[in-house]
C-alpha beads as a LAMMPS data file, in Angstrom:
LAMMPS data file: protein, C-alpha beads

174 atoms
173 bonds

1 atom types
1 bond types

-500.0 500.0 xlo xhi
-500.0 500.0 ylo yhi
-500.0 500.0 zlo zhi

Masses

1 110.0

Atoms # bond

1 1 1 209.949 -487.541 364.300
2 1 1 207.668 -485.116 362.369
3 1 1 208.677 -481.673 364.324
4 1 1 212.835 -483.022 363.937
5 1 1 212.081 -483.565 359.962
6 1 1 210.527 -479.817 359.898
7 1 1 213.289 -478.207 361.967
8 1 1 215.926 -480.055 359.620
9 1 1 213.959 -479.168 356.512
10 1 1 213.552 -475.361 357.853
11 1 1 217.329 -475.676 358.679
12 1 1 218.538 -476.911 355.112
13 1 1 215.889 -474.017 353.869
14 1 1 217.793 -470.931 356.323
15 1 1 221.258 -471.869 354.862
16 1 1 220.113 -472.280 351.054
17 1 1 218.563 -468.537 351.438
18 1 1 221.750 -467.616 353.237
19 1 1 224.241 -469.006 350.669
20 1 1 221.817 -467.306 348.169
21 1 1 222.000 -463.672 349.916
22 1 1 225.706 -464.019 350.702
23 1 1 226.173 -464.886 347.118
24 1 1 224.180 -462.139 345.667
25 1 1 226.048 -459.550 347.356
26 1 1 229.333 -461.139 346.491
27 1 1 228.474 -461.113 342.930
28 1 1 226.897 -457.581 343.416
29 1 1 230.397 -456.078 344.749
30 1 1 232.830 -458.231 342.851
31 1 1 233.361 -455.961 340.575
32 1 1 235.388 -452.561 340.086
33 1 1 234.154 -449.869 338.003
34 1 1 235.930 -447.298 335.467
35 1 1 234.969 -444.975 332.679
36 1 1 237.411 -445.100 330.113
37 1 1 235.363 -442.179 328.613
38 1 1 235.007 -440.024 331.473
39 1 1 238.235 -441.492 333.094
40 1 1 236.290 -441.767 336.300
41 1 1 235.877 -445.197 338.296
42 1 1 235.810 -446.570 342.512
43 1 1 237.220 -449.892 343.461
44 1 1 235.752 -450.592 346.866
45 1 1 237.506 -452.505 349.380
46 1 1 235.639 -455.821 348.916
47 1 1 236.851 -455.497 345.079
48 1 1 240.444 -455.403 346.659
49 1 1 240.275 -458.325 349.189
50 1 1 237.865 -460.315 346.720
51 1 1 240.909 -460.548 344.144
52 1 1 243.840 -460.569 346.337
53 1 1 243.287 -460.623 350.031
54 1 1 243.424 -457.926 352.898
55 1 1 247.353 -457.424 352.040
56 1 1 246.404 -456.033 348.745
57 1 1 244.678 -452.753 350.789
58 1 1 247.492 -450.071 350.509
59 1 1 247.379 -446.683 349.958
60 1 1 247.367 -444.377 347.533
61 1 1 247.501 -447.879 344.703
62 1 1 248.741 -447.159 341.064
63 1 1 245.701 -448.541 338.874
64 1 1 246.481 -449.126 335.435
65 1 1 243.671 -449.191 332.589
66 1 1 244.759 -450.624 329.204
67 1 1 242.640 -450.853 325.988
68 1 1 243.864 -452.580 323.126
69 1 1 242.024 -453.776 319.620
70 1 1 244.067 -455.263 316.780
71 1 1 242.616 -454.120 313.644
72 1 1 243.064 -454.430 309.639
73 1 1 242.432 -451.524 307.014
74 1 1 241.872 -451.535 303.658
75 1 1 242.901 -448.212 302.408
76 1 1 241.447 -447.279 298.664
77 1 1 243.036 -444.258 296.981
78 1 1 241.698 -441.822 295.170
79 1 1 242.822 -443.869 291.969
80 1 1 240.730 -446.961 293.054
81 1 1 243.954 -448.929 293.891
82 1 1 243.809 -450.513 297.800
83 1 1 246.115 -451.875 299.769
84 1 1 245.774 -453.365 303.643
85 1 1 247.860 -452.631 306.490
86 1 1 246.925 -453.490 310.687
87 1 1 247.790 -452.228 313.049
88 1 1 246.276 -451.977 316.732
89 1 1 244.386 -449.407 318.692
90 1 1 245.261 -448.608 322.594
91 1 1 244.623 -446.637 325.300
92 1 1 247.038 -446.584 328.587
93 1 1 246.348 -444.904 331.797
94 1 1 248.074 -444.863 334.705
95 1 1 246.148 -443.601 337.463
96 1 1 247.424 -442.995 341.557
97 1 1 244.388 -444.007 343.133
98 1 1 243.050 -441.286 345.841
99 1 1 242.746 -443.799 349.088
100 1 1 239.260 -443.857 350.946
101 1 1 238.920 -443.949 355.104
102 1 1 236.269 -444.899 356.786
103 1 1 235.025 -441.802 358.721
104 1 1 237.611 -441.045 361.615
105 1 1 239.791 -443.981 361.656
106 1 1 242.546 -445.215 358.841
107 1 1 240.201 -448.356 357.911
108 1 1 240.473 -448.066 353.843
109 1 1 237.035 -448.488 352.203
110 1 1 237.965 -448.251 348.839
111 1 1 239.538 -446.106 345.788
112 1 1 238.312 -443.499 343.573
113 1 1 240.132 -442.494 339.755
114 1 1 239.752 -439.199 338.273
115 1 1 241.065 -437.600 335.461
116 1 1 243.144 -435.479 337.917
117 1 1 245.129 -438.792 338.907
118 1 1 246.288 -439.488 335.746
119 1 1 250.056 -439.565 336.242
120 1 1 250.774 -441.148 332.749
121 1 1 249.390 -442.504 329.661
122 1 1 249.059 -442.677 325.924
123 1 1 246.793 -443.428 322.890
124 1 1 247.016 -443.808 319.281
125 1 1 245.357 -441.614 316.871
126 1 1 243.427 -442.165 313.956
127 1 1 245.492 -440.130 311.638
128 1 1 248.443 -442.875 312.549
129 1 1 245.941 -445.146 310.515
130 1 1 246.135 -442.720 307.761
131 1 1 249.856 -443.424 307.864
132 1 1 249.687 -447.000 307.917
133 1 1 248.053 -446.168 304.765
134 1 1 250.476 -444.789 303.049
135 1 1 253.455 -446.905 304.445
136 1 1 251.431 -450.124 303.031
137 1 1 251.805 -448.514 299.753
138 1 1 255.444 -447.859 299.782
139 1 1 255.173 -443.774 299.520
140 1 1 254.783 -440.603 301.042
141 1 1 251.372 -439.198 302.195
142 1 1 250.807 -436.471 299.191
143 1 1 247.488 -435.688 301.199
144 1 1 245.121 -436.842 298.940
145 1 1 242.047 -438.255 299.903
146 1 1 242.056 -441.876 301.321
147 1 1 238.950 -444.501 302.030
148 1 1 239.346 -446.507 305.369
149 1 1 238.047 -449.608 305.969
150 1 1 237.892 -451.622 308.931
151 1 1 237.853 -455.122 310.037
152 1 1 238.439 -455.030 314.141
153 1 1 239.825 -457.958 316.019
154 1 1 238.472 -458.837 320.089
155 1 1 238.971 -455.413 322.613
156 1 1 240.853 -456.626 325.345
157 1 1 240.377 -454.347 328.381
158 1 1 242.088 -454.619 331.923
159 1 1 242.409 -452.718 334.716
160 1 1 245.455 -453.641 337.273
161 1 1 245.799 -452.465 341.118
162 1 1 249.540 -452.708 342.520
163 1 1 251.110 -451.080 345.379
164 1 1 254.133 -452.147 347.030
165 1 1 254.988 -455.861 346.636
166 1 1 251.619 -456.445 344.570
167 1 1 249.864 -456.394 341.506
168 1 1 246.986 -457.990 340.206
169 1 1 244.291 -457.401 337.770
170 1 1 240.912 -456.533 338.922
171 1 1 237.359 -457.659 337.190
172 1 1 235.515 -454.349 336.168
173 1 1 232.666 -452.761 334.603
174 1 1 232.422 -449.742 332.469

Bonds

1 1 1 2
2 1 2 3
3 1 3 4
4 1 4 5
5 1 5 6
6 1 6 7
7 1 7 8
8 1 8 9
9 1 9 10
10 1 10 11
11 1 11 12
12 1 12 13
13 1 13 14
14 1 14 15
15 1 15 16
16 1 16 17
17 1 17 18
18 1 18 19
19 1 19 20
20 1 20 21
21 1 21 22
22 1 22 23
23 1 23 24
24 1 24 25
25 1 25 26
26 1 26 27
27 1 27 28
28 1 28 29
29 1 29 30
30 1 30 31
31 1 31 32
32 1 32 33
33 1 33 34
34 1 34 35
35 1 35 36
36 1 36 37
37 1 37 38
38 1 38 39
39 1 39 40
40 1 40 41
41 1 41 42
42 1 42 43
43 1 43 44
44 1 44 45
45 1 45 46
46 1 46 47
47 1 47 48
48 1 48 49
49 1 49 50
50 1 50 51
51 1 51 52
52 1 52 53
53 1 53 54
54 1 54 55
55 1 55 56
56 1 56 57
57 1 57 58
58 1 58 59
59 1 59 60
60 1 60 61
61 1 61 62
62 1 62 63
63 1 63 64
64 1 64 65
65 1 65 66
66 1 66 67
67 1 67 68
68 1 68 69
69 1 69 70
70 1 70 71
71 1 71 72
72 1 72 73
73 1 73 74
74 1 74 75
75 1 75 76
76 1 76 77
77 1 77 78
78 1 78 79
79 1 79 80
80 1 80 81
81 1 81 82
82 1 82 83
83 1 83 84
84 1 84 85
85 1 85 86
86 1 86 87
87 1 87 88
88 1 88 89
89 1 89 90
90 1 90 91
91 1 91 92
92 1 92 93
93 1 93 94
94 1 94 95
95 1 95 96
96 1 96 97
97 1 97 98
98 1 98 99
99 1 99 100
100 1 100 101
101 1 101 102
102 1 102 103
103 1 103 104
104 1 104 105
105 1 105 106
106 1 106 107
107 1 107 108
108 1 108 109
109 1 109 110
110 1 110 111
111 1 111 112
112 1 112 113
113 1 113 114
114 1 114 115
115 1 115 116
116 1 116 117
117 1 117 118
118 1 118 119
119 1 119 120
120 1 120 121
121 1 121 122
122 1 122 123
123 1 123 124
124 1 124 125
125 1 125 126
126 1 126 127
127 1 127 128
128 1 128 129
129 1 129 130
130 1 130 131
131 1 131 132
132 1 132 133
133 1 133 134
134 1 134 135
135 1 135 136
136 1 136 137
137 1 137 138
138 1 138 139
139 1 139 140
140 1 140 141
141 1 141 142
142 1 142 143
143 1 143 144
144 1 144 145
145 1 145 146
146 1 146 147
147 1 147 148
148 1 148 149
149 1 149 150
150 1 150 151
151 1 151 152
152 1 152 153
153 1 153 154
154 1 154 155
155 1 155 156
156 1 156 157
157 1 157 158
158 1 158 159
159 1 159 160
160 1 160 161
161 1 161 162
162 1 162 163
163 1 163 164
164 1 164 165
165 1 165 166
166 1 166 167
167 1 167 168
168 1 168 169
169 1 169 170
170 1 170 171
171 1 171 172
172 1 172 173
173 1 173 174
């Protein structure tokens, strides 16, 4: 009775460290990476099938990365009088993803993004805020000096895989 208690006990303990390894490398891989500085990332194949299954492994993918953070200025004028405005900052980049085989066979192991993939995108300047500025107070930009002020909303950052058929967002880490 003793030695069947042990083995079940020694059992129970083998599949608790399993579930514990096989969840530590899930969480470990369950996650894309990209730069937005260096516009450089990899999205392995387990980040791929994690999210949306074996279908989702095509080549050469289209990976978007958007940025966005609503904001509100206060803009004081040389003459003390202020005024708000808000506006929101972005960054879009549209990437095609260079496709990853396993040495000498067509099994796809995963993505990388460079800045040499970039096939589109766009961002918003800061001078646009100095705009905003001037459009809050009803008149043209005369170019005199202007102090900004911000109050930033929640940055809302996502990076989205699609290929034919599919799309999905991935979970990532800059």
């Amino acid at each position: 009775m003793a030695t069947h208690r042990r083995a079940k006990i020694g059992l129970i303990a083998s599949l608790g460290v399993a579930a514990l390894l096989l969840a530590t490398a899930t969480g470990a891989g369950a996650a894309a990476s990209f730069n937005p500085l260096t516009r450089t990332g990899f999205i392995s194949r387990g980040d791929v099938m994690a999210a949306a299954g074996a279908r989702a492994l095509v080549a050469d993918p289209i990976v978007a990365y958007n940025f966005s953070q609503a904001f509100t200025e206060t803009c004081t004028f040389a003459d003390r009088s202020s005024v708000q405005a808000g506006g929101t900052h972005f960054l879009f980049l549209l990437f095609q993803a260079e496709t990853r085989y396993a040495p000498g066979s067509r099994t796809i192991t995963g993505y990388t993004i460079s800045p040499s993939d970039i096939i589109d995108g766009d961002t918003n300047q800061a001078d646009e805020d100095r705009d905003l500025c001037w459009q809050a107070r009803g008149m043209p930009d005369d170019g005199s000096p202007i102090t900004q002020t911000y109050t930033f909303g929640p940055k809302v950052k996502t990076l989205t895989f699609s290929g034919p058929g599919i799309a999905f967002a991935l979970p990532f880490h800059s």
